[in-house]
N, C-alpha and C positions, 0 to 999 in steps of 0.2 A: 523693353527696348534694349537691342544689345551692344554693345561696345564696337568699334570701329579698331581692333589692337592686331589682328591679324596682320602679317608683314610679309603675305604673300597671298593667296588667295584673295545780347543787352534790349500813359496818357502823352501823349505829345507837347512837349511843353514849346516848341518850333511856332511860333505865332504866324503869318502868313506877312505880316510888316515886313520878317528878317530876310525872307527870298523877297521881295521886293529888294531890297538895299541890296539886293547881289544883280539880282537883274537888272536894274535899271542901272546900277554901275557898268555892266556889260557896254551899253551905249555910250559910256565916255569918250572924248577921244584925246589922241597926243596933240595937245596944244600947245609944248613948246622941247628945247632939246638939252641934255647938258653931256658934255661928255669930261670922263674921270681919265685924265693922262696918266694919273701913276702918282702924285701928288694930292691934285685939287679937282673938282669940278668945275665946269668952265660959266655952267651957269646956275648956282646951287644944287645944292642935294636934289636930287629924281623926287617926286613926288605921285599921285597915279595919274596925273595928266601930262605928267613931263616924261618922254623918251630919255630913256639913260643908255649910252654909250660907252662901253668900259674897255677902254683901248692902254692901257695899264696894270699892272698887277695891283688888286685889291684883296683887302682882307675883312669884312666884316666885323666891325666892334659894337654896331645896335642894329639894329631891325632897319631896311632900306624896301623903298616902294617905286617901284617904275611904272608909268603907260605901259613899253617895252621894252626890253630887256635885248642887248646885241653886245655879246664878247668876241673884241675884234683885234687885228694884232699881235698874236701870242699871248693874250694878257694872261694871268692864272688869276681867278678869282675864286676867294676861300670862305664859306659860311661856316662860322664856329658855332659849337654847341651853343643854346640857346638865342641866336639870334634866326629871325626868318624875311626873308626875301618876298616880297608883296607884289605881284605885274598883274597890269589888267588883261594885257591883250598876250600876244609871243614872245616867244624867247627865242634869239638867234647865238648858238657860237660855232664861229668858224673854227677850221678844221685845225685849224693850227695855234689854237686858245684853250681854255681849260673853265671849267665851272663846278667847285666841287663843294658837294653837301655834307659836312663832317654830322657824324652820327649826333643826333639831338638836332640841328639846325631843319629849318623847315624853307620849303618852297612853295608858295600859295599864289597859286593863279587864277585870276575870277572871271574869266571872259569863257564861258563853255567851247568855242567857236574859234579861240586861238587855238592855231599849227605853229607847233616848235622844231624849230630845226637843229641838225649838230647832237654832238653827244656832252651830258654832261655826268660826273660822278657821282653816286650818293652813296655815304658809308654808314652801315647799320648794326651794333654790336648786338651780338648775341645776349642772351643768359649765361650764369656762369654753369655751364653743363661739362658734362663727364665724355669719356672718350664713345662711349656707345650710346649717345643720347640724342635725342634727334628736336629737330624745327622745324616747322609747318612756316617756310616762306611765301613772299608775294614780292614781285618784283614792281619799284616805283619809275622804271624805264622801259624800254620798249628795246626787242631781237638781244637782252640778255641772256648769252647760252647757258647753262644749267650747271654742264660741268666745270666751264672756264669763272662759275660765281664761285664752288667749293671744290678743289682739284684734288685736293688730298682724304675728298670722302672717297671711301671705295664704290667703285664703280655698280655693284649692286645695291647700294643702299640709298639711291634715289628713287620716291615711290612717289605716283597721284593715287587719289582716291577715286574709285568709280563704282559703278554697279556692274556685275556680270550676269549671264544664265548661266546656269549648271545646263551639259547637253542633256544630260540623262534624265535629269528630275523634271526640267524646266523652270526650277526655283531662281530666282532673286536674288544676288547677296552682295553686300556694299563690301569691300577688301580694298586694299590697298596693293597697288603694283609695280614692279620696275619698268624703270621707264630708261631707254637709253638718253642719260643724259649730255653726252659729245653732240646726238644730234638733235634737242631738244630747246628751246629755248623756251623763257619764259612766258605765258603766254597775261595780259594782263585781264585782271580780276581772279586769278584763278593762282590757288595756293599749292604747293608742292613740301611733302615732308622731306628733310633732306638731314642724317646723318653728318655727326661731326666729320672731324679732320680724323686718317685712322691712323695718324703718327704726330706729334710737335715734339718741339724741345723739351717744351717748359716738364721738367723734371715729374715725376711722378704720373704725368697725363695718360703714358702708354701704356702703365700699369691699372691705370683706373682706379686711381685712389685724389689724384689731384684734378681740380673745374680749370676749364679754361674759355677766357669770351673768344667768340667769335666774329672777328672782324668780315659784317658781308659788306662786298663793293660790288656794287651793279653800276654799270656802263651801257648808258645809252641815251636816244633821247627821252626826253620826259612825257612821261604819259599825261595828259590835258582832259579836263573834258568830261563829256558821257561817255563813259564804260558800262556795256553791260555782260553778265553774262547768265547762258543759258541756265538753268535749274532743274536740277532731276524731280522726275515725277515717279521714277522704281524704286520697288522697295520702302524701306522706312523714309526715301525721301530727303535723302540727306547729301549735299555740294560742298567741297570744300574751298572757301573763297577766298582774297585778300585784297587787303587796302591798296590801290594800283599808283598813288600818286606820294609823291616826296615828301609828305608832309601827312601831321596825324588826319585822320576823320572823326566826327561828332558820329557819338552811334545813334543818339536822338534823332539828329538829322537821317540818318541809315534807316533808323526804323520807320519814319515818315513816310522818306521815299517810298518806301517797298511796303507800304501798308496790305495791300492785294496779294502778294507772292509767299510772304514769308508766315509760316503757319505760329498762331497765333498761340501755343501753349509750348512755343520753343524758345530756349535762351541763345545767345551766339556761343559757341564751344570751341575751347580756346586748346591744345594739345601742351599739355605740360606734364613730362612725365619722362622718370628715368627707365632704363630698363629691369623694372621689378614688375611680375608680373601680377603681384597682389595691390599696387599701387594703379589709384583709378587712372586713365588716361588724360582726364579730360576738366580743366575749371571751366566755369557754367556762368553767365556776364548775361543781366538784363536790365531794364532803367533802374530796377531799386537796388539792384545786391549782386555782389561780387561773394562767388563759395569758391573754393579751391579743394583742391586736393593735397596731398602729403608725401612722402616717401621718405625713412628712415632709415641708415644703415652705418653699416664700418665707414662708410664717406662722407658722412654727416647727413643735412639736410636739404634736399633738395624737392622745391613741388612749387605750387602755389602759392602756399604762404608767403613767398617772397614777397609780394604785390599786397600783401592782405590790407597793412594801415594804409596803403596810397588812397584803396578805394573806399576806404571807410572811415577816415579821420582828417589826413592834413588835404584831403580835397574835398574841392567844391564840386557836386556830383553832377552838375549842369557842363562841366570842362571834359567829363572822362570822356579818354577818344581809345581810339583804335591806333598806334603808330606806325611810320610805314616801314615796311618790309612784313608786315605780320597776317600770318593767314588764322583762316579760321572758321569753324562749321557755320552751315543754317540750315533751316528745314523746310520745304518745300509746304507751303497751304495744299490742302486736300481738293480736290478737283477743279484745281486752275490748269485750266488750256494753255500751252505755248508757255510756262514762267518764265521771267527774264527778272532779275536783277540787276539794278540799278546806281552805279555809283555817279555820281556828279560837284562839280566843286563847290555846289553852298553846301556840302559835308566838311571842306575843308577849311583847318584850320593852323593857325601859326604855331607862338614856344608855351605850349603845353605839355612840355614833355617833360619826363624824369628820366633818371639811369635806368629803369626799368623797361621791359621790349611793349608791353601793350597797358593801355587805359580804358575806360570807358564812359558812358554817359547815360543822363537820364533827365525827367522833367522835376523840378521843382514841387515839394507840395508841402503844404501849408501844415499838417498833422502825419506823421511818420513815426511808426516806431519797431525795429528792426531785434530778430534774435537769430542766432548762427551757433546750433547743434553739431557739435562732432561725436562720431561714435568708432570707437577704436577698438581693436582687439583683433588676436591671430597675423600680427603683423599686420594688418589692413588698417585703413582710414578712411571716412566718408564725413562729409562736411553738406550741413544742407540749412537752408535760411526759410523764416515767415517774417513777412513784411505789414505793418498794419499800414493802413494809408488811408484818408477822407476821400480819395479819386478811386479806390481799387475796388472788387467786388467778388462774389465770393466765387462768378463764375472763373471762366480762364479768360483773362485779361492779357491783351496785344504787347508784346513787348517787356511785360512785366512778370510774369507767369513763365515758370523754367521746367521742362519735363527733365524725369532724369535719364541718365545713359549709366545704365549699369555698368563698371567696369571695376576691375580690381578685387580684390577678397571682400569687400564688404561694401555696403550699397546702403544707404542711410537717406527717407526721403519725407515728406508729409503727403497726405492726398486730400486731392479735391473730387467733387461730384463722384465721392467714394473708388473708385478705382485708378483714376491719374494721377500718376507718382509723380510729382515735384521737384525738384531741387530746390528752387526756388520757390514760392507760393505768396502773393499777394492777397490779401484779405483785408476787407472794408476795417473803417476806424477803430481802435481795440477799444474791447470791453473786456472786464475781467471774466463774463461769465462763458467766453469763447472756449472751446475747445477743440483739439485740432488730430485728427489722426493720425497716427504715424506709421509707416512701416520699414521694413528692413531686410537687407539679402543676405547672409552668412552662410560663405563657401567651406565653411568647416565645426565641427562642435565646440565649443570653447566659451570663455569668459570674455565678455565684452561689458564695455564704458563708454555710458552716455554724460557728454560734458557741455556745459556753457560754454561758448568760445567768445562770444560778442555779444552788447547789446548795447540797443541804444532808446531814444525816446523815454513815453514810457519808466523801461524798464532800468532807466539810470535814474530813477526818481523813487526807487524802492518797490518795484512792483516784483512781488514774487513770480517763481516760475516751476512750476511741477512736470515730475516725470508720472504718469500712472503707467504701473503694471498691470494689465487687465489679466493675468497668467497668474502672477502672485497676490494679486490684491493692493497691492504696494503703494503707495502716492510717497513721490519724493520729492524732497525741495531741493533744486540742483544750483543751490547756494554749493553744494557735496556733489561732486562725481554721483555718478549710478551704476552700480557694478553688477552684472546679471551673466547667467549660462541660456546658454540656448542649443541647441542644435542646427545644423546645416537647413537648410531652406532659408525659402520666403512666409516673411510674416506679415500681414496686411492688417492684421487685430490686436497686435498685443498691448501696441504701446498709443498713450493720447498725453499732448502739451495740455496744462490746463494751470490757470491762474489765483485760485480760491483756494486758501487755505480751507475755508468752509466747507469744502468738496471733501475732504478727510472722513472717511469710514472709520465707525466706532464697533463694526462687524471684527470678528477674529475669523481672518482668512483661513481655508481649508487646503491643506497640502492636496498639490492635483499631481496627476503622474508627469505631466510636460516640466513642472516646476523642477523634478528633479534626474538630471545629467549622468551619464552613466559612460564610462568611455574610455576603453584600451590606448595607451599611450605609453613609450619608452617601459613596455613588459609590464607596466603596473594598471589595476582598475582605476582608475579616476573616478571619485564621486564629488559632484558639487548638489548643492540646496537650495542655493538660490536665497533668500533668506531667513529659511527654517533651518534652523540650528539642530546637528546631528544630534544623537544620543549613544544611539549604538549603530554597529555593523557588521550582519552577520552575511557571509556566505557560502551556498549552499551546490553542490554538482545533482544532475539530472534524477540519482537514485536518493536523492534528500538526505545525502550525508554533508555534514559541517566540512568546509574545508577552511571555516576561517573565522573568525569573531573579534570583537573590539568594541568594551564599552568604557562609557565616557568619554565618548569622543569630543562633544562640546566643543562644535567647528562646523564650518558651514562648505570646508574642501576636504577631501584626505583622498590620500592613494593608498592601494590595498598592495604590498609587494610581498614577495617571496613566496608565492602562492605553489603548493607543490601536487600541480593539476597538468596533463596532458589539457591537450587541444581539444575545448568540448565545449560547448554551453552550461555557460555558469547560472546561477538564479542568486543577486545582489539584494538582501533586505536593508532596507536602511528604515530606521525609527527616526523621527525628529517628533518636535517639540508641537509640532501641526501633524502629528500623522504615521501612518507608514506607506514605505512604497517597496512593491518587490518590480526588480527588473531585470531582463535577462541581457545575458553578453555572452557572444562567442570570444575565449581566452586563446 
């Protein structure tokens, strides 16, 4: 599966009670009225049977619930961060009033079947992103124009996502494109990537060395209701969608909904990413596990990890939502006719939010226990999780089960039914004697590190956790980094999770020739070993003269420099302590 980076060409734990208590709330009705001068309430606080009237400037200091909801009189009416606003039925504000959703505040409507009239505000902070960084929006109003939400993006750098032909081939291929956005607006359920501002104040930004959030404000009325929208069936199958309503969604509930549409060994994919082209695009969200991606430089750190402890420590995994303004991937089920997804308000929910732009969710289960691999090298990062669970199994499970999207210098994933790459992967209760295959994509020759990044269950209780090398014979215990050379490709065999110290080989491994790295860099030979220890290193030109030796080496890297050879094929002997290997290089 390939990346989406082109810039031109989350078991159901939703019980069937909880939509009951949203549905039969629907049929409530306004049984009586209060209206807010600007002071007091004339007949208590609004409640969801009571009509509230806000003919006054108000400001929200806790959580308020109306029947309906009517801004009348000029009033301005303010919801501050963490408070959220509760109506059964409609929301009215006249033209000449104000209703505004300060970023974190939420607006949660339960009646599918109410029409809102009038326009109200909702404000949504970005990430802290760099001048050339871009966000996958989703608008929580309705006829918000595109370019009047971000004006100071440059006018080519508003893209959708879609599928195209090629005329000539007739091939398939998902890209992303400009879209004029002066005459575009936003359309809802439907995500758009949208480039920063190309100029601010704040000192350092236009240089690209300093973040800065992004204040979005969409203007309009509020989106209500069932929203759906179409789903691609080309190509890999893949839509880019968003949350369409002022308030976060349960993705539990998301995935309930869309049981039928949404293909059952895909995660929701979430665009996070600087402009580094070895930096994957894309963090991967499904009921058990949050993976990210990374991106390091002169500007510090920017990626995923931002979000990492939200979803995996100070939350309850039953709250993680989606919040609004936030788009994000899904993937189309394999031969469903017509797809259509599904957004609806028992997804919606009130102040579950953080300073953070997205959350997610998942069902409760009774035995979990979670481990989160990072593998790093050549400026790349790849993060990829196994999940143990008493509800999961070893097939591809709905919701749970994350394919990956190769993207960035390095690709790090497990497989299931031997050839489906992972990101995520659920697997029935742990046992120690599980073993789990691994593989991996390296866009370049070089030294890479396999590390523990997380764990939980389980493995917070002392359960070990091994690296095997099946290349070098290796079993590691990644209490220790794991430090290995490889070569560019894909490797589907090399590497297996496995939990038995008792699995520990008392064989003495045999130097193979993959074991050892051979490789032209800044004028010198590169040798690695991987970890058989050099001895010597001789090298030799085509007519078997010596052009170079070096013993005692007693090192598992060395570079061969000053080498006084024209451009020819070399012949590289390395001795180690497993073996010898001759290789060749053109110098």
């Amino acid at each position: 599966m390939k990346a989406f980076y082109s810039l031109t060409n989350l078991k159901n734990a939703m019980t069937v009670a909880l939509f009951t208590v949203f549905s039969t709330a629907v049929n409530a009705q306004c049984t009586a009225e209060t209206v807010w001068n600007g002071n007091a309430w004339s007949n208590g606080v609004p409640a969801l049977n009571v009509r509230a009237v806000i003919s006054g400037n108000y400001t929200a200091s806790a959580n308020l619930s109306a029947c309906s909801l009517s801004v009348t009189n000029g009033a301005q009416v303010i919801l501050n961060a963490g408070t959220t606003l509760t109506v059964q039925n409609n929301i009215n504000v006249s033209s000449n009033s104000q209703l505004t959703i300060n970023n974190n505040a939420s607006l949660v409507q339960i009646n599918d079947g109410a029409v809102n009239t009038g326009n109200v505000t909702v404000k949504r902070n970005s990430s802290q992103l760099f001048r050339l960084d871009y966000t996958l929006w989703s608008s929580p109003v309705a006829a918000q124009n595109i370019l009047a939400f971000s004006p100071q993006t440059s006018t080519n750098r508003f893209y959708e996502y879609r599928y195209a032909v090629e005329a000539n081939t007739g091939a398939v291929s998902g890209q992303y494109f400009n879209i004029n956005a002066a005459t575009t607006n936003f359309t809802a359920g439907n995500a758009y990537l949208i480039r920063m501002p190309n100029a601010d104040v704040t000192p350092g930004y236009n240089a690209g060395t300093t973040a800065l959030t992004f204040e979005g404000v969409f203007t309009g009325t509020p989106n209500n209701g069932v929203i759906t929208k179409e789903l691609s069936t080309q190509g890999e199958r893949y839509t880019s969608v968003g949350n369409p309503y002022a308030s976060p969604i349960n993705i539990n509930d998301f995935y309930t909904a869309n049981t039928n549409v949404l293909d059952a060994g895909a995660a929701l994919y979430f665009w996070r990413k600087k402009s580094d082209t070895n930096a994957g695009s894309y963090v991967a969200i499904t009921r058990d596990a949050y993976v990210y991606n990374h991106v390091e430089g002169s500007n510090g750190q920017f990626g995923g990890e931002q979000w990492d402890e939200l979803f995996n420590v100070n939350t309850s995994e039953e709250n993680w939502v989606i919040n609004a303004g936030q788009g994000f991937f899904v993937r189309t089920a394999q031969n469903v006719a017509n797809p259509v997804l599904m957004f609806n308000n028992a997804m919606r929910r009130g102040d579950v939010h953080n300073n953070q732009f997205f959350r997610t969710a998942q069902p409760a289960d009774a035995q979990k226990s979670r481990l989160w691999l990072n593998l790093a090298g050549n400026n790349g990062f790849s993060q990829t999780a196994i999940v143990y669970s008493n509800t999961a199994t070893l097939g591809i499970d709905y919701g749970r089960d994350g394919m990956q999207i190769t993207s960035g210098a390095v690709s790090f994933y497990s497989l299931a039914q031997q050839t489906t790459q992972l990101t995520i992967q659920a697997r029935p209760e742990f046992t120690a004697n599980d073993v789990v295959p691994m593989g991996y994509v390296a866009d370049a020759t070089g030294t890479y590190t396999i590390s523990v990044h997380r764990a939980d269950g389980v493995f917070e209780n002392g359960q070990e956790i091994f690296i095997k090398d099946n290349q070098t014979g290796v079993i590691h215990n990644l209490a220790t980094d794991y430090t290995f050379t490889t070569a560019m490709g894909t490797f589907n065999n090399r590497f297996e999770v496995m939990y038995r110290s008792a699995a520990l080989s008392s064989n003495t491994p045999v130097l193979t020739t993959d074991e050892v790295m051979v490789y032209k860099k800044d004028g010198a030979i590169n040798i690695a070993t991987g970890t058989a220890q050099m001895t010597d290193v001789l090298v030799f030109d085509m007519n078997g003269r010596m052009v170079y030796s070096r013993n005692n080496v007693n090192a598992l890297e060395m570079s061969v420099t000053g080498l006084n050879a024209a451009q020819e094929v070399l012949i590289v002997q390395i001795n180690t302590v497993k073996g010898k290997v001759n290789k060749k290089i053109v110098f």
